[in-house]
SETI-500044 format. One record per residue (C-alpha): residue in one letter; x, y, z. Coordinates in Angstrom, 2 decimals, padded with zeros to 5 digits. Each point is the difference from the previous one (the first is absolute). Layout:
# SETI-500044
PT	a	X	Y	Z .
...
# end
This chain:
# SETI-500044
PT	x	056.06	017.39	077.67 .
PT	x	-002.85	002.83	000.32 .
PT	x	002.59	002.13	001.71 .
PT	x	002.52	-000.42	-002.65 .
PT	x	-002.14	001.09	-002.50 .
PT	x	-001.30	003.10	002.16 .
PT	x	003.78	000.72	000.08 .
PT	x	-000.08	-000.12	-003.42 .
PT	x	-002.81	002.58	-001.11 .
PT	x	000.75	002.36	003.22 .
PT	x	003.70	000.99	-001.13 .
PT	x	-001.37	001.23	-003.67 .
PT	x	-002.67	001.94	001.82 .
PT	x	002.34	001.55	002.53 .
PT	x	002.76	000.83	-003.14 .
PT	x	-002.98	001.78	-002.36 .
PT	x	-000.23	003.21	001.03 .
PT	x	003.83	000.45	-000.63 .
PT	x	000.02	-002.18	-003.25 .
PT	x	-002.94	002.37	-001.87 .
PT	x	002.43	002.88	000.20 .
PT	x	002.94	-001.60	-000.53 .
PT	x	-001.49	-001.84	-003.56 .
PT	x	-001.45	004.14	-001.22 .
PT	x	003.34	001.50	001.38 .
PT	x	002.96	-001.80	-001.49 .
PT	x	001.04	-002.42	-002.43 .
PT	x	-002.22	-002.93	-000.50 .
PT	x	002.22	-002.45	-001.62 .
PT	x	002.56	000.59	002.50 .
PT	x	-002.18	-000.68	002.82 .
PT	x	-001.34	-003.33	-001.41 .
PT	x	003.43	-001.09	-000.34 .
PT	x	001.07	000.38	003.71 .
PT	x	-002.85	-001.33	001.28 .
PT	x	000.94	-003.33	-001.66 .
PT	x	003.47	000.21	000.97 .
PT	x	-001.21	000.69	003.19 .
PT	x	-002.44	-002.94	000.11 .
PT	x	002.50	-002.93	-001.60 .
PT	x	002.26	000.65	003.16 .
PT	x	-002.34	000.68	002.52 .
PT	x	-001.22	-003.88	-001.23 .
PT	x	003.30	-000.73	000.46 .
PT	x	-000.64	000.17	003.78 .
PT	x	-002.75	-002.99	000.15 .
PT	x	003.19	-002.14	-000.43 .
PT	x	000.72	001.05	003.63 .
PT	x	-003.32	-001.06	001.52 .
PT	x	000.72	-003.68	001.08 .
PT	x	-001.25	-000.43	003.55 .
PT	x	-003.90	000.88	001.45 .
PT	x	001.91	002.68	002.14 .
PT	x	000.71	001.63	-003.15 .
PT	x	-003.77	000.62	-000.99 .
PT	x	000.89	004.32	001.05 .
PT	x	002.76	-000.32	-002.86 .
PT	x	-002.67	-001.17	-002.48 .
PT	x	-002.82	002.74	001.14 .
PT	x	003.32	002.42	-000.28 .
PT	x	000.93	-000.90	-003.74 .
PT	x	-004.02	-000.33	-001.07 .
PT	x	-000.39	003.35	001.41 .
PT	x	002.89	001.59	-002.02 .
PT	x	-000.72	-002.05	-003.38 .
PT	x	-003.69	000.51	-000.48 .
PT	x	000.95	003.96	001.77 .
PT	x	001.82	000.71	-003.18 .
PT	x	-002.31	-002.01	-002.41 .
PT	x	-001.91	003.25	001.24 .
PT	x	002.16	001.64	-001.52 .
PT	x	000.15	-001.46	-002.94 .
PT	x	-003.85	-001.24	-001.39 .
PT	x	-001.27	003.32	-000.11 .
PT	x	002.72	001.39	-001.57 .
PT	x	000.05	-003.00	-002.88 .
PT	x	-003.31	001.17	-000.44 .
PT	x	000.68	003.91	-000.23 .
PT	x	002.89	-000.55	-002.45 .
PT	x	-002.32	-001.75	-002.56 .
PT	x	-001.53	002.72	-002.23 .
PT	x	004.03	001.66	000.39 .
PT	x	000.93	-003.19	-002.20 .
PT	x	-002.92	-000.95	-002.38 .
PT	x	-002.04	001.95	-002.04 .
PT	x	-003.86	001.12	000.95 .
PT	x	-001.41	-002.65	-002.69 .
PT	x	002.99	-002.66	001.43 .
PT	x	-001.53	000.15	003.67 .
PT	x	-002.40	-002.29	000.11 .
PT	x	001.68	-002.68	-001.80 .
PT	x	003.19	000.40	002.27 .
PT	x	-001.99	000.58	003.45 .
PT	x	-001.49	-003.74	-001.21 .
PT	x	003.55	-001.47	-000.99 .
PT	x	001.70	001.62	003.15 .
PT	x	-002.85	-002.22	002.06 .
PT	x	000.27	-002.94	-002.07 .
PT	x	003.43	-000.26	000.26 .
PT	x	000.09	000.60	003.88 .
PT	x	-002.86	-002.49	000.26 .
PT	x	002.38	-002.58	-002.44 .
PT	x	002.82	000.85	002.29 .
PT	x	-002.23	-000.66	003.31 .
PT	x	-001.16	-003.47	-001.62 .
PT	x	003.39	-000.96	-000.92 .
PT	x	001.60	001.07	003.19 .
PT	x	-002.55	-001.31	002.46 .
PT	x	000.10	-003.46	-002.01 .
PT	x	003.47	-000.02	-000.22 .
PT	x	000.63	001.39	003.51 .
PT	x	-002.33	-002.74	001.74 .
PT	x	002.47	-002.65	-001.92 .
PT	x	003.15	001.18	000.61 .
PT	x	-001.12	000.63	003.65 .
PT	x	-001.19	-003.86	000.20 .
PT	x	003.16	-001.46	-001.54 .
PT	x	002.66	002.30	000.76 .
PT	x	-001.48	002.06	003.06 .
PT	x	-000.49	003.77	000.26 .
PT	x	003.71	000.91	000.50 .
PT	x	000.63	-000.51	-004.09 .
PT	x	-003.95	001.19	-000.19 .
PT	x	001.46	003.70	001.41 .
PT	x	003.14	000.27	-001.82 .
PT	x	-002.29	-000.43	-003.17 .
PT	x	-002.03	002.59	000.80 .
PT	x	002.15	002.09	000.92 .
PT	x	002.07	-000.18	-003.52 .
PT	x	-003.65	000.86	-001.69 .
PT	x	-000.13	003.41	001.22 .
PT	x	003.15	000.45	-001.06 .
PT	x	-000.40	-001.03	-003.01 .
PT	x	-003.24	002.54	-000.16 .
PT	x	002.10	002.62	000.72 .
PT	x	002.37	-000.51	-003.02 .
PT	x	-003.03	-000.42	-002.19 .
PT	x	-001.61	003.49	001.03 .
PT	x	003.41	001.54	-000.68 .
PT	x	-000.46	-000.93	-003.47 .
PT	x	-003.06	001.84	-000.12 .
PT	x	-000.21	003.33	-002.32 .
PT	x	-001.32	002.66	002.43 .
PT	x	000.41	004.17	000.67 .
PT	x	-001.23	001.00	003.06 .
PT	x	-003.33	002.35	000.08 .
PT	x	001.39	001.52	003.22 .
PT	x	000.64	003.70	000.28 .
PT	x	003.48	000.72	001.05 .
PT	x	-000.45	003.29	001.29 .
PT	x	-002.78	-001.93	002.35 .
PT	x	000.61	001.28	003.92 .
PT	x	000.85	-003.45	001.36 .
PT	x	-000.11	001.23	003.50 .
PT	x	-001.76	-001.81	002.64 .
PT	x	-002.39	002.59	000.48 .
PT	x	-001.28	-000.01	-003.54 .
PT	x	000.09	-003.84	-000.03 .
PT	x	-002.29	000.45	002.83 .
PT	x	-001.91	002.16	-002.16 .
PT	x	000.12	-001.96	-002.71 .
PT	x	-001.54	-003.11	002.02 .
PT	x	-002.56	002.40	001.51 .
PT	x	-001.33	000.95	-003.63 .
PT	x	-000.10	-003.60	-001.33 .
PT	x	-002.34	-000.94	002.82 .
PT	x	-001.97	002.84	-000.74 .
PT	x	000.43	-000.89	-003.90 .
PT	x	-001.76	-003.58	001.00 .
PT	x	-002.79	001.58	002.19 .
PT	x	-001.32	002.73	-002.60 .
PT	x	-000.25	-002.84	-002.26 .
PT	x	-001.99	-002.63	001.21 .
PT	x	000.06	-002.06	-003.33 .
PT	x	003.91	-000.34	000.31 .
PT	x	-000.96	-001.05	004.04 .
PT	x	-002.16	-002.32	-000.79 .
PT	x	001.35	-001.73	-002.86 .
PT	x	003.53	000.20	002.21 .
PT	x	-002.12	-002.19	002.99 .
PT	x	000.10	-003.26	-002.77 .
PT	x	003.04	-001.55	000.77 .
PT	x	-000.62	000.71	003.79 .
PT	x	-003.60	-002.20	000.13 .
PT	x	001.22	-002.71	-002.49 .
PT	x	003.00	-000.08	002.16 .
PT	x	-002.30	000.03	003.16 .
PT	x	-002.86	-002.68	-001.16 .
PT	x	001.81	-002.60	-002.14 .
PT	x	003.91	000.63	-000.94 .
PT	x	001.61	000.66	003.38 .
PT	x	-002.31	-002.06	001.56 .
PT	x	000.26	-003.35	-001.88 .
PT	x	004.07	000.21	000.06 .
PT	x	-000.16	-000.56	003.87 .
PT	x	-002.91	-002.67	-000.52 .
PT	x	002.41	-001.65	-002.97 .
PT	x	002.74	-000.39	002.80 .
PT	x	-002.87	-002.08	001.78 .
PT	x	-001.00	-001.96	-002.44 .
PT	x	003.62	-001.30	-001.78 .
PT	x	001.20	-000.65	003.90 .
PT	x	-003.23	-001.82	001.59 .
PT	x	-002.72	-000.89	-002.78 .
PT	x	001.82	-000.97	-003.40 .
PT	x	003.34	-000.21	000.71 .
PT	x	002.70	-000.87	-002.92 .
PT	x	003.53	000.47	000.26 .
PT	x	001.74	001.14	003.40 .
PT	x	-002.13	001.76	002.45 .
PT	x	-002.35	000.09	-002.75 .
PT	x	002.63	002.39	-002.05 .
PT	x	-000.94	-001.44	-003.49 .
PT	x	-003.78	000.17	000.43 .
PT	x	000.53	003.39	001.47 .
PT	x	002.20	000.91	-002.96 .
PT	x	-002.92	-001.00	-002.69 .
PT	x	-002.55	002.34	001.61 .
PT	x	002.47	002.57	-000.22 .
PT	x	000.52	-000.82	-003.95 .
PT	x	-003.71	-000.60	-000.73 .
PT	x	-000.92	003.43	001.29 .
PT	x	002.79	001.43	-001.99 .
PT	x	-000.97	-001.50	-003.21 .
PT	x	-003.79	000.95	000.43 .
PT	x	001.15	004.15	001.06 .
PT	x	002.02	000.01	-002.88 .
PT	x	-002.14	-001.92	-002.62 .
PT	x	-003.34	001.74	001.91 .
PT	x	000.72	003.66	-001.56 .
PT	x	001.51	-000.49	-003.19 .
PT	x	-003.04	-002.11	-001.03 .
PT	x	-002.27	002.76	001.63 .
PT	x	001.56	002.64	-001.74 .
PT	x	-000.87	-001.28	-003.30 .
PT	x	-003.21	000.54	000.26 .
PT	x	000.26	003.16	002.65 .
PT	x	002.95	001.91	-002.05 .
PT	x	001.10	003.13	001.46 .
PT	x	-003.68	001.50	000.21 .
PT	x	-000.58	001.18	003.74 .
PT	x	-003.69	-000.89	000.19 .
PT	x	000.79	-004.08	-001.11 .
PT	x	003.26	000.56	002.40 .
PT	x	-002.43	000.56	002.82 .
PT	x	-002.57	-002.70	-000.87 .
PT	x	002.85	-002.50	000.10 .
PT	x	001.12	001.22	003.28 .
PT	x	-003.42	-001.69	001.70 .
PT	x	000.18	-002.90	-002.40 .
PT	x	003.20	-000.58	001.75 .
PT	x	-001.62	-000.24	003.37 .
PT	x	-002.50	-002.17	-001.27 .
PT	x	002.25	-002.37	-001.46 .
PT	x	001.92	-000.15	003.26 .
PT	x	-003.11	-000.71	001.77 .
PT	x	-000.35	-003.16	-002.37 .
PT	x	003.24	-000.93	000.28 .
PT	x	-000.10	000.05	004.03 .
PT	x	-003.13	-001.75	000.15 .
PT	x	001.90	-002.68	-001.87 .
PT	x	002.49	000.07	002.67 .
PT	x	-001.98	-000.29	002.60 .
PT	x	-001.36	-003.55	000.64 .
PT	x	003.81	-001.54	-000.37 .
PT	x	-000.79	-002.91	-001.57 .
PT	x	002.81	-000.61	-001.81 .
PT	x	003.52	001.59	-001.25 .
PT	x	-000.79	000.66	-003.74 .
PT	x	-003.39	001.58	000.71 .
PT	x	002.09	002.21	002.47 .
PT	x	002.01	000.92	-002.69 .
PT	x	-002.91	000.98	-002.63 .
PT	x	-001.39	002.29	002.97 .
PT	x	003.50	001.65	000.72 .
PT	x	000.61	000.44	-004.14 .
PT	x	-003.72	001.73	000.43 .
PT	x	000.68	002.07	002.65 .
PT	x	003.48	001.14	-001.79 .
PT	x	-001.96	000.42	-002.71 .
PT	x	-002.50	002.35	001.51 .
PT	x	002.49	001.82	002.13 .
PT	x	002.89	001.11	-002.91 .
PT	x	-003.28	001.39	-001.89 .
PT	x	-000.73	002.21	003.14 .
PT	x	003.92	000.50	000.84 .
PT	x	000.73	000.63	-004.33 .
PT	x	-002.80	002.33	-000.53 .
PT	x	000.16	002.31	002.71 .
PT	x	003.60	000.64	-000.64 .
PT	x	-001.36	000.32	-003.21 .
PT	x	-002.86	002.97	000.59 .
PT	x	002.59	001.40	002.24 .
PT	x	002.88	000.55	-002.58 .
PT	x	-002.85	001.23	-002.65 .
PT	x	-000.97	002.56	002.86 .
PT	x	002.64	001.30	001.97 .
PT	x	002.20	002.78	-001.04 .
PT	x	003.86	-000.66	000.49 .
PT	x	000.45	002.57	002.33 .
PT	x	-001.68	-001.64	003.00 .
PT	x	000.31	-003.83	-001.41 .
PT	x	002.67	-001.44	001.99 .
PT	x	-001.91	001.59	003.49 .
PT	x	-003.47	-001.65	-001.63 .
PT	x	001.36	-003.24	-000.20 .
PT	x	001.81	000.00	003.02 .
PT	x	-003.31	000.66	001.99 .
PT	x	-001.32	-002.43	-002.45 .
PT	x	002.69	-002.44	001.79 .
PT	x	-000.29	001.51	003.09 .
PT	x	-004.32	-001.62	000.24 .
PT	x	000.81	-002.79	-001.79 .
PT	x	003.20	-001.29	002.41 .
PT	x	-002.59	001.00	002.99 .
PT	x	-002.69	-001.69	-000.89 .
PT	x	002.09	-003.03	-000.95 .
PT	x	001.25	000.01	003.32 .
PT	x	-003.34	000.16	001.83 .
PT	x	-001.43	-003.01	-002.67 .
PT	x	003.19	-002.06	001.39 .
PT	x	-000.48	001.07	003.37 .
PT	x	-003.76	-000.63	-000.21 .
PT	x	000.53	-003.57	-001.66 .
PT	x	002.49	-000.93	002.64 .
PT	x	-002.08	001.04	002.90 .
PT	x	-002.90	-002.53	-001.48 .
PT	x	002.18	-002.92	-000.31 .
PT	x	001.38	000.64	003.09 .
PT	x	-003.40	000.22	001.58 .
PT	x	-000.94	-003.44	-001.44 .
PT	x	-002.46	000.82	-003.01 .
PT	x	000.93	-002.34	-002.95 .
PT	x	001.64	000.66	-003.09 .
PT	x	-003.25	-000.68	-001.94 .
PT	x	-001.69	002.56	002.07 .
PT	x	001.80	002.27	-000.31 .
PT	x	000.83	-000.15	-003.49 .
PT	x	-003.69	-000.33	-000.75 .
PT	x	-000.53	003.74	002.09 .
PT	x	002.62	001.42	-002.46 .
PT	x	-001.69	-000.62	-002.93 .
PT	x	-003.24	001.23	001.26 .
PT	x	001.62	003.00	000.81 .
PT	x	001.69	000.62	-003.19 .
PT	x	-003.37	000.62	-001.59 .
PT	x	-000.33	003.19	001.99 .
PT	x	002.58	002.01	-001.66 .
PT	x	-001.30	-000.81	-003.09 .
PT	x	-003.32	001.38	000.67 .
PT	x	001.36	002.79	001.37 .
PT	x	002.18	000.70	-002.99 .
PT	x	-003.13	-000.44	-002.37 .
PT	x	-001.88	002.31	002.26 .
PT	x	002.80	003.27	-000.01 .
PT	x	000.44	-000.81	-004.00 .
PT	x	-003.81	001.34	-000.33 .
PT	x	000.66	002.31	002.00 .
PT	x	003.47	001.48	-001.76 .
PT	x	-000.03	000.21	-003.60 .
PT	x	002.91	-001.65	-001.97 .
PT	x	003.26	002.92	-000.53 .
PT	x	-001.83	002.39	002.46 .
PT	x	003.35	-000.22	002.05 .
PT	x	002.52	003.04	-001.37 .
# end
């Protein structure tokens, strides 16, 4: 399972140098269309995994799905002050993650049914119809592309182009460091936890098939608390950037509680109050950093931002999976280990309090 989900984060990473350019050079809307075209029949292809000797076909088609979800996360992101208004953003950065984290609920609770009563073949052609349907939604949306036509769209200046992004992120160590959030929640709790979840709905509380229903309400739990998590935060942070930061190492905290909860196993419900915690704390980290980042980043370079942005946060989900994996597999317990994680998750949140003293609110041009 750990090297599934390594497979998963590595092909983003390897795509997002190629993805930042492609989201600043040409048109956004277009690009977020294909890539769900793209996806719905590249899902198509799990229908043809059948047989164990068939496990390269799956690595194959995760590869190329999640390669062009690369493609397309940073550029949802870029295309987001194109379509709203400056006093819109914050409001639609929080119902953009509400709704994914509605659609993640639904989908894992619906997916870990149909998969227990009907099996994954119908499971697959379901999901493959969403992204289809995605695409015909985002054609409906109003948009005129912000890119320069007379923009050389050689390889050389894309080159260039990727080359001054990079150097865009490292003169400005604000944008760096708030682009590193997604990365560590990914690392210390998010990533992490999905392989442990696997564990837990197949060999500790298992409902449904293989566990596929308990699995399935982890999924949704954590999806209702990262979408619930930072439109109740907002109210009380706004758009301000200083309250925007705060709540970024509230989040950490509250995923710290919410793993600690987790930890001991004792039962299934108090599993699911730590995993609606830890969604909780993590869409506040994920919601608010995309956040600071939209407020902060001119358009030129914000496709190439939040592909790098992508880039650490599909690495260091890999190495959390990785990491995870290698401790089960080495015979440390799920409590353990769990219990390590949310010790850990309090360093990021010091950390974060500690450069906020150090970097005044807005300093970032």
């Amino acid at each position: 399972i750990s090297g599934l989900f390594v497979v998963r984060m590595l092909a983003p990473f390897l795509i997002g140098p190629i993805a930042g350019v492609v989201a600043d050079r040409y048109n956004r809307k277009w690009i977020l269309i294909t890539s769900d075209i793209v996806r719905g029949v590249t899902v198509l292809g799990f229908l043809f995994v059948t047989r164990p000797e068939h496990i390269w076909l799956l690595y194959t088609l995760t590869a190329v799905q999640l390669g062009v979800s690369g493609f397309f996360f940073p550029t949802r992101n870029a295309i987001l002050p194109d379509i709203v208004s400056e006093q819109e953003l914050g409001a639609a950065n929080a119902l953009s993650s509400a709704t994914w984290s509605v659609m993640l609920a639904l989908g894992a609770a619906l997916g870990g049914l149909v998969a227990g009563v009907w099996g994954n073949q119908v499971a697959f052609i379901i999901d493959a119809l969403t992204f289809l349907v995605s695409a015909v939604i985002i054609a409906q949306v109003s948009y005129t592309t912000t890119v320069d036509p007379n923009l050389d769209k050689t390889v050389k200046a894309a080159l260039r182009q990727y080359a001054d992004g990079l150097r865009y992120v490292k003169k400005h160590s604000d944008i760096l460091v708030i682009s590193l959030h997604k990365g560590i929640n990914a690392l210390l709790v998010s990533s992490s936890f999905q392989v442990l979840q696997v564990t837990i709905a197949e060999q500790i509380f298992v409902i449904g098939e293989g566990g596929s229903i308990s699995l399935g309400l982890m999924f949704a739990v954590a999806g209702v608390g990262t979408g619930v998590g930072p439109i109740l935060a907002r109210r009380f942070t706004g758009d301000r950037d200083r309250p925007l930061r705060m709540a970024i190492g509230i989040g950490y905290l509250i995923s710290f509680v919410g793993l600690l909860i987790v930890s001991p196993l004792l039962n299934f419900p108090l599993v699911l109050v730590g995993t609606i915690l830890r969604g909780v704390g993590g869409g506040i980290v994920w919601v608010f950093s995309t956040q600071l980042l939209l407020q902060l980043v001119p358009n030129t370079v914000r496709g190439r931002v939040f592909a790098t942005e992508f880039m650490i946060f599909t690495l260091l989900s890999a190495a959390g999976a990785a990491a995870v994996g290698g401790a089960v597999d080495t015979g440390y317990t799920i409590s353990t280990i769990v219990s390590t994680m949310s010790v850990l998750t309090v360093i990021p949140a010091v950390l974060w309090g500690l450069w906020m003293r150090r970097k005044p609110a807005g300093s970032t041009p």
